[in-house]
C-alpha positions as CSV (number, residue, x, y, z in Angstrom):
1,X,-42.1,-59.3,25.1
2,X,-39.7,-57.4,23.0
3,X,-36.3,-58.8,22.3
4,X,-32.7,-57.7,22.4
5,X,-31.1,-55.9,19.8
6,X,-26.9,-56.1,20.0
7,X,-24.6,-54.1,18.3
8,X,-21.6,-56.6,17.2
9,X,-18.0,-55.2,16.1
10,X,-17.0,-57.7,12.7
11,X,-13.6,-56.6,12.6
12,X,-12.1,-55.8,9.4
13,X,-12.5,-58.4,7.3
14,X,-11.0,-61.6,8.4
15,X,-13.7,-63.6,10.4
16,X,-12.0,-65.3,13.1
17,X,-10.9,-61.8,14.3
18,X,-14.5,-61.0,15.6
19,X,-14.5,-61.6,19.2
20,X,-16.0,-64.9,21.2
21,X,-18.5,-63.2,22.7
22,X,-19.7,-61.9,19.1
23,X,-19.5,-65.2,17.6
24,X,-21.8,-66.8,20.4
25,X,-24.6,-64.0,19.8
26,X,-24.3,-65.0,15.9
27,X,-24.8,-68.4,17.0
28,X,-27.7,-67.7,19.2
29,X,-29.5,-65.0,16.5
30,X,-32.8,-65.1,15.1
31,X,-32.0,-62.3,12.7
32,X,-28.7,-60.7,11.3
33,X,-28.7,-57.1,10.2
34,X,-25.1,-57.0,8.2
35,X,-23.2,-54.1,6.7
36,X,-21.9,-54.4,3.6
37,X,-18.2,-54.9,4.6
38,X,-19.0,-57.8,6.6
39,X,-17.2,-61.0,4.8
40,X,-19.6,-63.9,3.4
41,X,-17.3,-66.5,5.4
42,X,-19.0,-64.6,9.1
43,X,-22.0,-65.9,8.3
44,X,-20.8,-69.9,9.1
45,X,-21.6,-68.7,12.7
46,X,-25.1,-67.7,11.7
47,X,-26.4,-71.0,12.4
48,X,-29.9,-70.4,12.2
49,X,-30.5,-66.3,12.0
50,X,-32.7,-64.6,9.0
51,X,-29.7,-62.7,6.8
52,X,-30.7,-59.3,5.9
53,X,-28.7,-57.0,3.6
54,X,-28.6,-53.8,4.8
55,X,-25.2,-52.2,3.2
56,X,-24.5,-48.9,3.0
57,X,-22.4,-48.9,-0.6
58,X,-20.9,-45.6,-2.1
59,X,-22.5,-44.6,-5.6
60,X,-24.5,-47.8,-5.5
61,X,-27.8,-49.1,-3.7
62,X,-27.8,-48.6,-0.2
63,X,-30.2,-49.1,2.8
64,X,-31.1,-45.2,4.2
65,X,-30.5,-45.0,7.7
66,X,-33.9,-44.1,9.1
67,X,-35.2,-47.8,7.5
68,X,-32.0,-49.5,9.6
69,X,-33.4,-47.6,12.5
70,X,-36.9,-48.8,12.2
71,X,-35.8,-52.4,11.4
72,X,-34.1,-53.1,14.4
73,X,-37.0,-51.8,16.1
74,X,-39.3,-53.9,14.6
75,X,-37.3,-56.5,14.6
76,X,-36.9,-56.6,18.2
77,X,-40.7,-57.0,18.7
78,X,-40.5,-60.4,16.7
79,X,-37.5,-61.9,18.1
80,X,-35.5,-62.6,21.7
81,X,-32.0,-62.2,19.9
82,X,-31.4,-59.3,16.8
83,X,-28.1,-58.6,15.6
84,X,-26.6,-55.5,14.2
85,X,-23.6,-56.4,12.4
86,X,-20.9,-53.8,11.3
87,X,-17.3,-54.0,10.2
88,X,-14.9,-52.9,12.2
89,X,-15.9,-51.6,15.7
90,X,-19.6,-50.5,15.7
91,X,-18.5,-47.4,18.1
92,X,-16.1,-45.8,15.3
93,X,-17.6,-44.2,11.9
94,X,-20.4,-47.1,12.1
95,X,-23.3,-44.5,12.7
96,X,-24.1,-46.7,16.0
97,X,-25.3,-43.7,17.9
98,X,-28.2,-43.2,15.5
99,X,-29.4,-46.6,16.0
100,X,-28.4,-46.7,19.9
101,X,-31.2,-43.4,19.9
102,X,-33.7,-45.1,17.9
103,X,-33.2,-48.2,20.0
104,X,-33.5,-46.3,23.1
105,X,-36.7,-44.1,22.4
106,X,-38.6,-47.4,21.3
107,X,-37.6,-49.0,24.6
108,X,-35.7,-51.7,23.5
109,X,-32.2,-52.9,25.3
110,X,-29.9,-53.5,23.7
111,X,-26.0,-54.1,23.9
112,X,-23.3,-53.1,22.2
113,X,-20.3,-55.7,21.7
114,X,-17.0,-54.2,21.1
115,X,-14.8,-55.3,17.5
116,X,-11.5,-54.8,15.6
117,X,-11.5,-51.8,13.7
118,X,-9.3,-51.3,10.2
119,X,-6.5,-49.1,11.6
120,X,-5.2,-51.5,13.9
121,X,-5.9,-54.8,11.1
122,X,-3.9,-52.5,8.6
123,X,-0.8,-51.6,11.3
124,X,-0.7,-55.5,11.9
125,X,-0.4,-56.3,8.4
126,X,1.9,-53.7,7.8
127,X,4.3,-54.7,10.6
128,X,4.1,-51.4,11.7
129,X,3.0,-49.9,15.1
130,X,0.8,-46.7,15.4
131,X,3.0,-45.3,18.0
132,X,6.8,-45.0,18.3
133,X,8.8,-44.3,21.9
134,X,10.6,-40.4,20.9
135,X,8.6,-40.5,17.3
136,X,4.7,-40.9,17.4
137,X,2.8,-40.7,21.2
138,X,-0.3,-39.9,19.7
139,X,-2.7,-41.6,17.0
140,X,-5.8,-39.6,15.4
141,X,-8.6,-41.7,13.9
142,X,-10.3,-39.0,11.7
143,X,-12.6,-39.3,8.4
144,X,-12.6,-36.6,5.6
145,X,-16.1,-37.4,4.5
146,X,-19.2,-35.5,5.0
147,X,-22.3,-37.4,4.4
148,X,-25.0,-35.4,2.4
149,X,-26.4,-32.7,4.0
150,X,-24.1,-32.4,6.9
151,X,-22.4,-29.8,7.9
152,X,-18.7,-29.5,7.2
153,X,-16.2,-31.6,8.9
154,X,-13.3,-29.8,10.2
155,X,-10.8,-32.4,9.8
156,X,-7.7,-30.3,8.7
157,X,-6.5,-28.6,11.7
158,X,-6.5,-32.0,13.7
159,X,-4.6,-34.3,11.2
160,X,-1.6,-32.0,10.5
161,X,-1.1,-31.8,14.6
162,X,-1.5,-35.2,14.6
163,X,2.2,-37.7,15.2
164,X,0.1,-40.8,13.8
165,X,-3.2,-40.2,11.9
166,X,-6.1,-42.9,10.4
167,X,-7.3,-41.5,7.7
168,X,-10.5,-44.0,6.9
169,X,-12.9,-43.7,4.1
170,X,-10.0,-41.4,2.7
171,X,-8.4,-43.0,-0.8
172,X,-10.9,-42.4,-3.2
173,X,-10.9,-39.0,-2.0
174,X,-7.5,-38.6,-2.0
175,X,-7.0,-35.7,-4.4
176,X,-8.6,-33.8,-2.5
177,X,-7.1,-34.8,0.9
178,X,-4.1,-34.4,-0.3
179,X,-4.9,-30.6,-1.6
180,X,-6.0,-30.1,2.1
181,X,-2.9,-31.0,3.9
182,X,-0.5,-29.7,1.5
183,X,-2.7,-26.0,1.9
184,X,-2.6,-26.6,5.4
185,X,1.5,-26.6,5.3
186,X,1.8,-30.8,5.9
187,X,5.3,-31.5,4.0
188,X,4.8,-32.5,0.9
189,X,7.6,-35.6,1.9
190,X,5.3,-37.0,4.5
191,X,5.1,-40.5,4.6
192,X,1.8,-42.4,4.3
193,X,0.5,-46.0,4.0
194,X,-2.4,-47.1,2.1
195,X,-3.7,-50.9,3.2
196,X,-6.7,-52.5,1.6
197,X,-8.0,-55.1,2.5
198,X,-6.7,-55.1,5.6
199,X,-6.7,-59.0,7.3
200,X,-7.3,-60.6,4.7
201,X,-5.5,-63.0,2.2
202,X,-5.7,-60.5,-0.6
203,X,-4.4,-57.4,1.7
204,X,-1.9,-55.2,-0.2
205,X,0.0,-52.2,1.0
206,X,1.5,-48.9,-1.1
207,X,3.7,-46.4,0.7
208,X,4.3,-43.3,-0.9
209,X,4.2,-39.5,0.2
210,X,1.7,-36.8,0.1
211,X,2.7,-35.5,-2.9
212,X,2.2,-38.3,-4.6
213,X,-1.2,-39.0,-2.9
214,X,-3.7,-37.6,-5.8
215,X,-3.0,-40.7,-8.0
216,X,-3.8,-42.8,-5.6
217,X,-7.5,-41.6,-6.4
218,X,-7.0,-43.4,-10.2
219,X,-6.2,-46.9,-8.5
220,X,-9.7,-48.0,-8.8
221,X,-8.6,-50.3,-5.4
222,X,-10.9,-53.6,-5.4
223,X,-11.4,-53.7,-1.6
224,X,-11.7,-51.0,1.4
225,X,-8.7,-49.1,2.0
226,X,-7.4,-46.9,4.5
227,X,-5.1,-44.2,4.5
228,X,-2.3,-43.9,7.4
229,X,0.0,-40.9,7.7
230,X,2.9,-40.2,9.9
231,X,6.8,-40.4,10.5
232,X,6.4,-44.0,11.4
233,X,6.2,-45.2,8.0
234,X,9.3,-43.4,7.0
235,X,11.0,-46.7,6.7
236,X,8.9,-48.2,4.4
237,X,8.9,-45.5,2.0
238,X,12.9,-46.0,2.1
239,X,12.4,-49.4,0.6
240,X,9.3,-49.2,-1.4
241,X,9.6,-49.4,-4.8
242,X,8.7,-46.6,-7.7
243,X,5.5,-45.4,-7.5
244,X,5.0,-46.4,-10.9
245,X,5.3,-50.1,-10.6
246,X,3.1,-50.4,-7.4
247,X,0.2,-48.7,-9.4
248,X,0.9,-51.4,-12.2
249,X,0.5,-54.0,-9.0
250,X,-2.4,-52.6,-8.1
251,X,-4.6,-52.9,-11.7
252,X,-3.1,-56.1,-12.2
């Protein structure tokens, strides 16, 4: 009898922010399929689940889709209880509905259990909400990147209309966001917010404007980062200090 395969949300980092119900199926798992964001201290719940690697990580080895696919698959014909694990929420830039297909044309239920994702773990840390009464009633989660061999991602338009936007998987691109906005008329003054880390001990903040955006890329940040734009981080650019010493911070 073939098993059932659930989709678990980690949340950003910090692991008691993954819901109860996700820490129960961890509990109850025979097998753990983890991203690569997933913190070593989420697998304490694993009590007695096979751990397999199966990270996606930029410039470095990685696990290719199709193989995730066919794992959860076969793992589902082996065991009652398979886990997906992602950071974040599996439903946002988690490439869930590739699996969810897979899952579905081999017959095998599955479930998908909702998680924290980074923007809101970053406007927490940042005392900062993503919306403002008379300033910011909407919020745009967008991502500039375009995996190989799809097709271009229209992302401009969107983010300049935007009151609040969630840049993710956006700083170490960020000369080139930057050169996109500014073409696309976004002030050059517009305040943004770069967390990394976001939740955990180590998380670290930098405001500074667009303009100044394209160093950001030379930061060489240590943990995932996310880029947040918008009016509402006006104040903290006010009392944010030089540019310059926050990028000494940062290598430090």
């Amino acid at each position: 009898m073939a098993g059932k395969v659930y989709l678990i949300g980690a949340g950003p980092g910090a692991a008691d922010l993954i819901t109860v119900r996700g820490m129960r199926l961890l509990q109850q798992a025979d097998v753990v399929l983890f991203d690569a964001l997933v913190q070593p201290e989420m697998f304490d719940y694993c009590q007695r689940a096979e751990l397999i690697d199966v990270g996606k990580r930029c410039n470095l080895a990685s696990t290719q889709q199709r193989f995730i696919n066919k794992m959860l698959v076969d793992a589902a014909q082996k065991h009652a209880v398979v886990v997906r694990l992602k950071g974040g929420d599996p439903m946002l830039f988690g490439r869930a509905q590739e699996e969810l297909a897979a899952l579905d044309e081999a017959g095998v239920e599955y479930e998908v259990v909702p998680g924290v994702t980074a923007a809101l773990a970053a406007s927490a840390d940042a005392g900062v909400s993503l919306t403002s009464r008379g300033l910011a009633r909407n919020v745009l989660f967008a991502t500039a990147r375009v995996g190989y061999g799809e097709d271009p991602n229209d992302w401009v338009k969107p983010v300049v209309a935007a009151d609040t936007v969630v840049l993710y998987m956006g700083v170490k691109q960020a000369a080139e966001v930057a050169a996109a906005l500014l073409a696309a008329g976004m002030p050059a003054n517009t305040p943004l917010l770069i967390v990394e880390n976001a939740s955990l001990p180590s998380s670290r903040e930098w405001p500074l404007t667009l303009a100044e955006l394209p160093k950001a890329a030379d930061w060489h940040l240590a943990g995932p980062a996310i880029l947040l734009i918008g009016e509402v981080y006006r104040a903290k650019l006010a009392l944010a200090e030089p540019l310059a010493t926050a990028h000494r911070k940062c290598s430090a």
